[in-house]
Legacy VTK file of the C-alpha trace (Angstrom):
# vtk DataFile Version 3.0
C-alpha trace
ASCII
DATASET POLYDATA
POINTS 130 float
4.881 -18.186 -4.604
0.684 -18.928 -4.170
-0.879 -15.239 -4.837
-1.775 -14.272 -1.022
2.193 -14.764 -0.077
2.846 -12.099 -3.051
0.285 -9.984 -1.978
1.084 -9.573 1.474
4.906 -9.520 0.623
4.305 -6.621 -1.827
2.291 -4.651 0.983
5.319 -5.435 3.178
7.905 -3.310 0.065
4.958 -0.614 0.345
4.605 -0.071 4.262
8.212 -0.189 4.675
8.830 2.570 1.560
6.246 4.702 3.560
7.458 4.921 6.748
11.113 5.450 5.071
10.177 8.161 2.911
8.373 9.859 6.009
11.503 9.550 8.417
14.158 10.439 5.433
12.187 13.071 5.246
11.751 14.524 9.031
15.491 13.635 9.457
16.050 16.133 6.632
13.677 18.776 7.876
15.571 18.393 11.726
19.161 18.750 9.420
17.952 21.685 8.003
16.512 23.231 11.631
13.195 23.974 9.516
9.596 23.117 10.927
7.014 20.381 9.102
4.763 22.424 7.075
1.738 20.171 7.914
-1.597 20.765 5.552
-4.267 21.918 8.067
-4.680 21.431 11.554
-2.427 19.251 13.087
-4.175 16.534 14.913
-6.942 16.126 12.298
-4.584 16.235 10.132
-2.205 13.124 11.784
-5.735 11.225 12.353
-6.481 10.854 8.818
-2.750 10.264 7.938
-2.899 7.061 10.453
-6.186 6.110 9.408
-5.290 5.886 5.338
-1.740 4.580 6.287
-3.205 1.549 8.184
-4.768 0.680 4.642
-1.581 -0.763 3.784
-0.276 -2.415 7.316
-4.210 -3.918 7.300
-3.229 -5.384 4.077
-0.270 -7.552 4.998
-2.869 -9.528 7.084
-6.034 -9.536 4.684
-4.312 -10.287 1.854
-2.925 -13.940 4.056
-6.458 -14.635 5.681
-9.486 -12.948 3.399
-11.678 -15.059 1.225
-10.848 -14.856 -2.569
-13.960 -12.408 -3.880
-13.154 -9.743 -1.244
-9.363 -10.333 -1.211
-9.253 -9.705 -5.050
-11.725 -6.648 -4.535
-10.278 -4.794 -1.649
-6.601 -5.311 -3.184
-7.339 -3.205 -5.842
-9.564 -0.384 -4.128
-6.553 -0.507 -1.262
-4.181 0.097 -3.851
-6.149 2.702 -5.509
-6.469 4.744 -2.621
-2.941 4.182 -1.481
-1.399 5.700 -4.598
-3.488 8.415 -4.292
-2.697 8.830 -0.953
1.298 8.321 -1.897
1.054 10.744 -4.591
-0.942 13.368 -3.096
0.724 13.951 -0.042
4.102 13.599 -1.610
7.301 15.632 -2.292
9.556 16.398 -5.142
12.632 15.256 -2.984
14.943 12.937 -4.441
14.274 10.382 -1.870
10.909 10.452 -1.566
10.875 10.471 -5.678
12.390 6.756 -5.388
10.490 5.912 -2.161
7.521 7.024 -3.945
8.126 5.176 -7.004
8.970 2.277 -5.448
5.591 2.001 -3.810
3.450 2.615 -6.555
4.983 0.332 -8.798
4.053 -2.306 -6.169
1.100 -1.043 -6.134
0.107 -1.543 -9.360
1.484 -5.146 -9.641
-0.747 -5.710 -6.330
-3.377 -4.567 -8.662
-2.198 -6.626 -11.577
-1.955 -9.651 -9.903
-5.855 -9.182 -7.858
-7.284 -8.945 -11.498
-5.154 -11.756 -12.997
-6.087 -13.714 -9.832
-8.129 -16.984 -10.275
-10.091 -18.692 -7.769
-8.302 -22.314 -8.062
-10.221 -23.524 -5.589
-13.683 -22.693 -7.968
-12.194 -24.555 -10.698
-11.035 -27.449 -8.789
-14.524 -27.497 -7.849
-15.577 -27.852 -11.416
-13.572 -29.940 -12.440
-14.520 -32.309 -10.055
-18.315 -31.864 -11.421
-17.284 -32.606 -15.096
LINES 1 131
130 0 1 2 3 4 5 6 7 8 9 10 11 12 13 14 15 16 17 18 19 20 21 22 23 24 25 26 27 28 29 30 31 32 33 34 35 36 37 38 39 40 41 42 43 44 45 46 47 48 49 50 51 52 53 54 55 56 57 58 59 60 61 62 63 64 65 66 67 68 69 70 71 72 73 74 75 76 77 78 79 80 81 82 83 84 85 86 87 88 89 90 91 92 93 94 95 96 97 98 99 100 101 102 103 104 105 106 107 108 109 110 111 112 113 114 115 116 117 118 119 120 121 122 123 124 125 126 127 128 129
């Protein structure tokens, strides 16, 4: 699998493990007739959730169609902030433990991979010079 299928594929396991985690967890809250304790107020609040959770749906596409340099780059300050983001606004509920896990291992191979990535295409180019 070439490196831009991976990374996309990986922010696929991610995006999907987010929205999981969130609905496991409203379905729970609606089980349990409780309200969402929501940090803040509520539309400010749901604006900056969508805005940091479209880091990884953005992803799926840049990682297919960006040129190497800021592929590799914003791979690894995407999944930087999306761990963060995963780990700060998280729960200590069994599913969202796994979901959570789940996502930030992929996370770090995303980041794994961006700094193990080489430009073929650079030494191609080389090589063709020598």
């Amino acid at each position: 699998m070439d490196t831009r299928t991976k990374l996309s594929t990986l922010w696929i396991v991610v995006i999907l493990n987010i929205i999981f985690a969130d609905i496991l967890s409203i379905i729970i809250e609606l089980v349990n007739r409780n309200t969402l304790n929501i940090f803040g107020e509520i539309i400010t609040t749901m604006a900056i959730a969508a805005g940091i959770t479209n880091i990884p749906i953005l992803m799926i596409y840049f990682s297919k169609s960006l040129s190497f340099r800021i592929n590799r780059i914003l791979n690894i300050v995407a999944s930087v902030l999306t761990i963060i983001y995963v780990i700060g606004g998280g729960s200590l509920m069994p599913h969202y433990i796994i979901c959570a896990s789940i996502e930030v291992i992929a996370l770090l191979i995303i980041i794994i991979t961006a700094l193990k990535w080489v430009d073929t295409k650079k030494i191609l180019i080389e090589n063709e010079k020598a």
